[in-house]
N, C-alpha and C positions, 0 to 999 in steps of 0.2 A: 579244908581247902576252900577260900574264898573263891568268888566268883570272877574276880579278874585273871588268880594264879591260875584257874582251869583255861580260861581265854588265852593265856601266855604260853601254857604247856600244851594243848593241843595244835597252836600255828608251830611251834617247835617241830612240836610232833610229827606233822602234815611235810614239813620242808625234811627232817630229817631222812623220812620215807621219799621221797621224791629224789634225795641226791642218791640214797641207795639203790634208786631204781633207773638212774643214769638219766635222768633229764636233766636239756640244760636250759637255763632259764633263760640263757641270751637268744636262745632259737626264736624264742615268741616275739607275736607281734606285740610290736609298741605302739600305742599313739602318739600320733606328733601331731604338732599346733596345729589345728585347727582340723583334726577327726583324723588324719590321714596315716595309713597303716605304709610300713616299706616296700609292702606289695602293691599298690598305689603306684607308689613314687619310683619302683624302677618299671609297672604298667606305661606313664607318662613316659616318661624319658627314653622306651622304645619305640611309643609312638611319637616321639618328638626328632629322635632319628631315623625314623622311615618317612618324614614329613621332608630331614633335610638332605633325602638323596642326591645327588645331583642328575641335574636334567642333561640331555644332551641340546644342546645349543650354539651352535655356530655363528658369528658375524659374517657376513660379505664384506671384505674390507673395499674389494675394485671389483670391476667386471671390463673385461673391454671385448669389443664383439659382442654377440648374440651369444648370450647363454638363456640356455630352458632350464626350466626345475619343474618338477611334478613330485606333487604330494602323494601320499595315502591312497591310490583308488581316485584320483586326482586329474584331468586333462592337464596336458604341458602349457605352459607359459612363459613369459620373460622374465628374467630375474632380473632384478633389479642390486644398486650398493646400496648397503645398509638391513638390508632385509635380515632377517634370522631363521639361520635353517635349525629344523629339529629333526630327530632320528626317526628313519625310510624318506627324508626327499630325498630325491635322485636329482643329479644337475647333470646336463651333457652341454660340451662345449663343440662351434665349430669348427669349421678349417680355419680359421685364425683367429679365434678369442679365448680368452682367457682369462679365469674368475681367481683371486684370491680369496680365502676363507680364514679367519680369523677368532681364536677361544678367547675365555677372558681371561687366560694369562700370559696372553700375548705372541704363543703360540701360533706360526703361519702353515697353510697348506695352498700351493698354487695348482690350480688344475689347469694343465696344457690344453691345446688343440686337439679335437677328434678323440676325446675322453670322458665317460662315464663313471660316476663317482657319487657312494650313497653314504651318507650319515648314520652310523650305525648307535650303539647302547652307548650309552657312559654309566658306570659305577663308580664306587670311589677310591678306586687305584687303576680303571683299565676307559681308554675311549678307544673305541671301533668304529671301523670304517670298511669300507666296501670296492675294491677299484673295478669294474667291470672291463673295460678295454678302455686304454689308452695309458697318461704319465702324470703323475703327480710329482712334487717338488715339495720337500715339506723341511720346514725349518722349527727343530723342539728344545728349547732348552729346559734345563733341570729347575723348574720354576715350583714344584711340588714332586712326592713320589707316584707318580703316576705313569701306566705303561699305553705308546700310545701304537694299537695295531690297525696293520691296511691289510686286507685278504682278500684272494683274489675270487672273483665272483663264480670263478666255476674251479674246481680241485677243492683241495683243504692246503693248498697253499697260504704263506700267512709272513708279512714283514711287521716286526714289532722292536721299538726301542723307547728309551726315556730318554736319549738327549742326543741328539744330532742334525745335521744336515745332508740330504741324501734323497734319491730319487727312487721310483717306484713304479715298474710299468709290468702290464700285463697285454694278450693279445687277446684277450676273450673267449681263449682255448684250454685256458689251466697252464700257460706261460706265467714267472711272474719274475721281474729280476730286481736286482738293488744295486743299486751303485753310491757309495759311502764317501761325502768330504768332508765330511769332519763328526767326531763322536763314534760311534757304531750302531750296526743295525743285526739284528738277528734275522735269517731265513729260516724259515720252518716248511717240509713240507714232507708226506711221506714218511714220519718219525724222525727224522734227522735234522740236526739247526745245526748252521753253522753262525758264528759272527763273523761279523762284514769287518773290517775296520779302516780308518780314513783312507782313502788311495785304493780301495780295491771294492769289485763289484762279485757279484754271485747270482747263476742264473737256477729256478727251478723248471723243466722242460716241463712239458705234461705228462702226469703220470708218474713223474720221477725225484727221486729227492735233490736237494740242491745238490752242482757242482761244487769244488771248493773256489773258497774268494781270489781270486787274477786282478792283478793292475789294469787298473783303467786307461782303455785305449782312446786313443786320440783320434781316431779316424772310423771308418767302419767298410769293411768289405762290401764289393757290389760290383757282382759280373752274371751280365745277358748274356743269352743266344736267341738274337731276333731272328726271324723268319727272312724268305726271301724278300727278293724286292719286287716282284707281281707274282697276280696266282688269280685264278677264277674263284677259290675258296670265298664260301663267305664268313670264314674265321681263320684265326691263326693261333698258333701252339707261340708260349715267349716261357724260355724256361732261364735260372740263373743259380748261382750262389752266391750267397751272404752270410755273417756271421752267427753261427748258433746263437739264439735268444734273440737278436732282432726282428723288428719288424716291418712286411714290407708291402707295400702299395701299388699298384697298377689301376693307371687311369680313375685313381682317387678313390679304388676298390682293394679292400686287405687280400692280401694273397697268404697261404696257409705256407708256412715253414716249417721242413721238417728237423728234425733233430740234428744232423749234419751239416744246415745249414742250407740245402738244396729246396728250389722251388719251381712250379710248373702250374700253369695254368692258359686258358685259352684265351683269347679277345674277340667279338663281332668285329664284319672289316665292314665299309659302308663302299660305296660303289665307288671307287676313283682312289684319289692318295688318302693315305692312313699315316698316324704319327702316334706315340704313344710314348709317357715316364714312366718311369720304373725311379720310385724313391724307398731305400731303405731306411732303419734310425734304429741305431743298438740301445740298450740302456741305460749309456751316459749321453743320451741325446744327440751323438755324433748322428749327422745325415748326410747322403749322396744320393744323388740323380743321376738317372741315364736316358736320354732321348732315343728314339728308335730311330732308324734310318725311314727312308719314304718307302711305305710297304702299301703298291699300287692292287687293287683288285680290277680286274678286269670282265666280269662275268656274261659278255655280248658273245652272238654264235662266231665260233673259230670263222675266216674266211680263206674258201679252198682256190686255191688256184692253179690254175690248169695252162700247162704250154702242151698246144695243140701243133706245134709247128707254122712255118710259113704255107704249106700246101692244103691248110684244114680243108678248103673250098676248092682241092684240083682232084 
């Protein structure tokens, strides 16, 4: 036996023993151009997809009125259009301004008057968001598969859809409702979701899972019972009903609604005539106001008076 035939029948040999012993040869690593092993090149390429996470990032498209935003740990400030919000600023708007926010795919969210609203995570199928008290307005079309959720800042209430137009309000009680114009929206709260769809709303109470979705009303309930019309008090009781899930204001202060729809609360009177609104607003944005009649305080000592007769002095 030459010395090449033993070189030829021992690599035989070697492979032979190796397929009997069930190795496979494609398992191994290969080198590729220029040193790099396949455990390398799928190394990169999951650091090159955690590189292209996506950020959460917002446009300010308008602002009109005073709107604040606070960062991070942050003092409040003005917002400004054009700015870029990223995920925990917070933006409140006032009693009549109102910010549009804008993604980059064109995707809108309007944040109403006297609402609280935080930027939450983005991954790469879900953007969150936060409503603390007040109403947003969001407008999402199917521009990718992406799910977009608003939750409300206190419960585990939760509205999420991937395409529609529909509103969003909470009362910063663990209220949260939806009202749906086109596409659909999901409520989540409590273990149970319902879907919303075009022409109908769904409220979650605090504590409770949603209602089922109801057409959307056109108006919204709102009845007082104002106090008299003088009194020495230096407060007054002003109790009413409105419709479940609404929410309602006195003297530009929220008053608590309970589940029925019933509410009670008291006012300071200041010394002379008193007047006082009462504005409700469901969650399709319908509102009413009610004026109080003149509710006089009087709080000077009573004066007594005394018929002594014509004879007092006989």
């Amino acid at each position: 036996m030459n010395r090449r035939f033993a070189k030829t029948w021992v690599a035989v040999s070697l492979g032979l023993s190796l397929l009997l012993l069930g190795v496979d040869f494609y398992a191994w690593p290969r080198a590729r151009p220029g040193g790099r092993s396949p455990q390398a090149g799928a190394e990169t390429k999951r650091v090159a997809t955690a590189e292209q996470t996506p950020q959460s990032e917002v446009k300010v498209a308008s602002v009109v009125g005073e709107v604040e935003v606070r960062s991070a740990g942050g003092p409040w400030r003005k917002l400004r259009q054009g700015e870029v919000l990223r995920r925990g600023d917070r933006i409140r708007t006032g009693e009549f301004s109102e910010v549009v926010l804008q993604d980059e795919t064109d995707n809108t969210v309007a944040v109403t008057p006297n609402t609280e609203f935080t930027i939450g995570e983005k991954s790469a199928t879900v953007s969150r968001f936060t409503l603390g008290e007040g109403r947003i307005a969001a407008d999402i079309h199917r521009a990718e598969n992406r799910v977009y959720e608003f939750a409300s800042a206190v419960g585990d209430s939760a509205a999420d859809t991937k395409e529609g137009r529909f509103s969003v309000v909470a009362d910063g009680r663990g209220l949260l409702g939806v009202v749906t114009r086109a596409g659909e929206v999901g409520l989540t709260a409590k273990g149970r979701r319902v879907v919303v769809p075009a022409g109908k709303q769904a409220v979650a109470l605090p504590g409770r899972p949603p209602g089922d979705p109801l057409p959307i009303p056109d108006r919204v309930l709102l009845q007082v019972k104002w106090p008299g019309g003088r009194t020495r008090k230096d407060r007054a009781r002003i109790s009413g009903t409105t419709d479940p899930g609404a929410r309602v204001k006195l003297a530009g202060q929220p008053v608590e609604v309970r589940p029925d729809g019933r509410f009670e609360t008291t006012v300071p009177l200041s010394e002379g005539e008193n007047s006082f609104v009462v504005v409700a607003e469901d969650p399709a944005g319908n509102t009413r106001a009610l004026r109080s009649p003149r509710i006089v305080r009087d709080s000077g000592s009573p004066t007594l008076k005394i018929d002594a007769g014509d004879d007092i002095w006989e």
